[in-house]
Backbone as CSV, one residue per row, in Angstrom:
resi,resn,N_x,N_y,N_z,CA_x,CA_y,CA_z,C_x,C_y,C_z
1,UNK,3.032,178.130,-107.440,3.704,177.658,-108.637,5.191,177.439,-108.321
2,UNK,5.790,176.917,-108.734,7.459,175.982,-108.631,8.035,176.641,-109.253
3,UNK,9.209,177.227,-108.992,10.096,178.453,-109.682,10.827,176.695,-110.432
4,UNK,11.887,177.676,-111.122,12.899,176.385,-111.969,13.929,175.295,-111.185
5,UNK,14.765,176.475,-109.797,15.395,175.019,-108.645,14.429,174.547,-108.127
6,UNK,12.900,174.613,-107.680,12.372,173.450,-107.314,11.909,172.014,-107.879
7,UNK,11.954,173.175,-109.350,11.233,171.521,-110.444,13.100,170.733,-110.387
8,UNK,14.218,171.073,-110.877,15.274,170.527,-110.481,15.668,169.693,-109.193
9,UNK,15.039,170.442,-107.968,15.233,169.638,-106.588,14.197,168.028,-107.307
10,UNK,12.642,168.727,-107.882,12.280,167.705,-107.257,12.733,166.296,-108.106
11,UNK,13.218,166.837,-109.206,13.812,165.618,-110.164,14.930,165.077,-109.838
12,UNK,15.662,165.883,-109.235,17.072,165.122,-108.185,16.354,164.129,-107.478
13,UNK,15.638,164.728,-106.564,14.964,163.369,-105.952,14.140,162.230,-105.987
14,UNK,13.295,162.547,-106.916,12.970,161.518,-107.381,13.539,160.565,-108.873
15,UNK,14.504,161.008,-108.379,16.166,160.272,-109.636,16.786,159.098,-108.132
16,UNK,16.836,160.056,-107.051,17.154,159.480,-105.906,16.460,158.356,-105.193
17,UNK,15.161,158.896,-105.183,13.926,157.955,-104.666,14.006,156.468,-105.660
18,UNK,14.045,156.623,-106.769,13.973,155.684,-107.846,15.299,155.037,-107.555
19,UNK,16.288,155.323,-107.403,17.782,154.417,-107.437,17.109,153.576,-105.795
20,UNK,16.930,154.225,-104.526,16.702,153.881,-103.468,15.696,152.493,-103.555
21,UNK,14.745,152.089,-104.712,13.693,151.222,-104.916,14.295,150.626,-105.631
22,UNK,15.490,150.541,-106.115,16.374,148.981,-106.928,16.346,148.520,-105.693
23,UNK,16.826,149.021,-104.504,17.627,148.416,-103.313,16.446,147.715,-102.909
24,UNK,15.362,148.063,-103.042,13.913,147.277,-102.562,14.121,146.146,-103.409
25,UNK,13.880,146.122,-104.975,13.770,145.300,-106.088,14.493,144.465,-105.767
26,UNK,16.279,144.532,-105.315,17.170,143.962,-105.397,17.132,142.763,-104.182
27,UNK,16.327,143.267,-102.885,16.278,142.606,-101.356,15.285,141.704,-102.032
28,UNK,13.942,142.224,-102.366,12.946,141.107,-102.792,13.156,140.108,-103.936
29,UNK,14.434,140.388,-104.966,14.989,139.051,-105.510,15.974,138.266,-104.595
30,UNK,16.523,138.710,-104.466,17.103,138.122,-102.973,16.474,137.020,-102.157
31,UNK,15.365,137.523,-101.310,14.319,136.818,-100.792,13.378,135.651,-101.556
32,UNK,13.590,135.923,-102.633,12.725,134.835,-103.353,13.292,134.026,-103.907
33,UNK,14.991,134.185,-104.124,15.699,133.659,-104.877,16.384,132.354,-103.695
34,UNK,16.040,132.971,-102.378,16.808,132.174,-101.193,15.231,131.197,-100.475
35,UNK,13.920,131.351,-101.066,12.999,130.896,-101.011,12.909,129.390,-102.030
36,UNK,12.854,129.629,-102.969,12.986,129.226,-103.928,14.056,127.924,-103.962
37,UNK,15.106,128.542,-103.395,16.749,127.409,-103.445,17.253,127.504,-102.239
38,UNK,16.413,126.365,-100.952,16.925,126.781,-99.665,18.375,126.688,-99.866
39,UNK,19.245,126.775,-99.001,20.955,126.737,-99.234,20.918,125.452,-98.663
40,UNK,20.268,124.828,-97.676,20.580,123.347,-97.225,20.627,122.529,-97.714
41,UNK,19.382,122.364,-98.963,19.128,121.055,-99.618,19.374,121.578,-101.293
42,UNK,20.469,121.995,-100.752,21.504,122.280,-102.889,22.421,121.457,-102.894
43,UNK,22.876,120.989,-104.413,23.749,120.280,-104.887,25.002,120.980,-104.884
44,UNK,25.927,120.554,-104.902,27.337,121.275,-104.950,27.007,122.206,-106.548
45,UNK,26.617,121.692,-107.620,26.429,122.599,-108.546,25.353,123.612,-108.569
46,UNK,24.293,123.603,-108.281,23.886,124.440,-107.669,23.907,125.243,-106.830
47,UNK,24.838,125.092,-105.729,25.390,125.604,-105.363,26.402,126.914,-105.899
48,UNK,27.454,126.422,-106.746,27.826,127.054,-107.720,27.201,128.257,-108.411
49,UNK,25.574,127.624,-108.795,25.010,128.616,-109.482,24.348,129.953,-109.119
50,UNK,24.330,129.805,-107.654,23.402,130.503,-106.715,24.719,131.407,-105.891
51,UNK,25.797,130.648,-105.990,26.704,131.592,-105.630,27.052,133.144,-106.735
52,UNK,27.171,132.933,-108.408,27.185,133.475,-108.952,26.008,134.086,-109.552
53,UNK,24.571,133.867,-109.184,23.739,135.023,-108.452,24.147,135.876,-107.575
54,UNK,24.456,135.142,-106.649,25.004,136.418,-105.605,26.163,137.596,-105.894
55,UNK,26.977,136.759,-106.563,27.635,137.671,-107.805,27.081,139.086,-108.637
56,UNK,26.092,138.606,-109.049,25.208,139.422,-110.100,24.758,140.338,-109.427
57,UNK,24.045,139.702,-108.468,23.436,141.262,-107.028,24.240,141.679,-107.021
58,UNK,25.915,141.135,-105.991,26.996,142.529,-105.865,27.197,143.418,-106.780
59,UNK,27.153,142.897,-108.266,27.759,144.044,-109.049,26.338,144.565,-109.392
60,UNK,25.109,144.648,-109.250,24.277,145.333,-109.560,24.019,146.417,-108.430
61,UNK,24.304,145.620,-107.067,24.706,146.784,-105.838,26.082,148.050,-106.263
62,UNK,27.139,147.746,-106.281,27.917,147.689,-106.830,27.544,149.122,-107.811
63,UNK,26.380,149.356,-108.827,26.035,149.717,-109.570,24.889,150.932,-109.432
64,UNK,24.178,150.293,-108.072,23.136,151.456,-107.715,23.990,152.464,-106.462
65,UNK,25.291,151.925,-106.212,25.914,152.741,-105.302,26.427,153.464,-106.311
66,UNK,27.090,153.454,-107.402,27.572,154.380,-108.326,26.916,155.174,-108.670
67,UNK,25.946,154.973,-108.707,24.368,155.692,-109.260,24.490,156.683,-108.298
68,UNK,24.163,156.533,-106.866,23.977,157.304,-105.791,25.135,158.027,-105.568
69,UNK,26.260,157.686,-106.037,27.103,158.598,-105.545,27.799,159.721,-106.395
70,UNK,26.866,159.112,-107.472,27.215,160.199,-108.702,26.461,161.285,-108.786
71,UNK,24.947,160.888,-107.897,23.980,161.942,-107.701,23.905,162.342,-106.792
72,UNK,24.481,162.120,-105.430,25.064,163.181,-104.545,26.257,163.721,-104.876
73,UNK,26.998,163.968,-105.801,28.026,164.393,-105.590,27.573,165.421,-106.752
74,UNK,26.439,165.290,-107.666,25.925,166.893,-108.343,24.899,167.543,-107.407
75,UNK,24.861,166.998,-106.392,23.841,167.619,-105.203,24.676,168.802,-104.422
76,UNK,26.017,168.292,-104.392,26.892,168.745,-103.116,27.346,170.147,-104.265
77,UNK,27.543,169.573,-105.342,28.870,170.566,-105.612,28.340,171.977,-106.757
């Protein structure tokens, strides 16, 4: 049976595990999004638009690093 810090460990981590699978989510929009709209054969406006996708990923990266570093840092301390 699981005393009370293990049920805590294991919800830290799988708080952890779960932020770690945006970064999956985030690569496989990525990949489909650069499938989808080769970069060679785009219009200058489209172009445009696919740049500020890439936008949207950074700050959603951007966002799962905050995540992670907010939950190692109640890990550490």
């Amino acid at each position: 049976m699981m005393n009370n810090d293990e049920i805590k460990s294991f919800q830290k981590l799988l708080r952890v595990r779960t932020i770690f699978k945006q970064i999956g989510q985030l690569s496989w929009n990525i990949s489909k999004l650069e499938q989808r709209f080769p970069v060679d054969s785009l219009t200058s406006k489209e172009i445009k638009s696919l740049a500020n996708s890439y936008k949207e990923y950074f700050l959603s990266i951007q966002n799962i690093y905050d995540e992670l570093k907010d939950e190692f840092k109640k890990t550490t301390s």
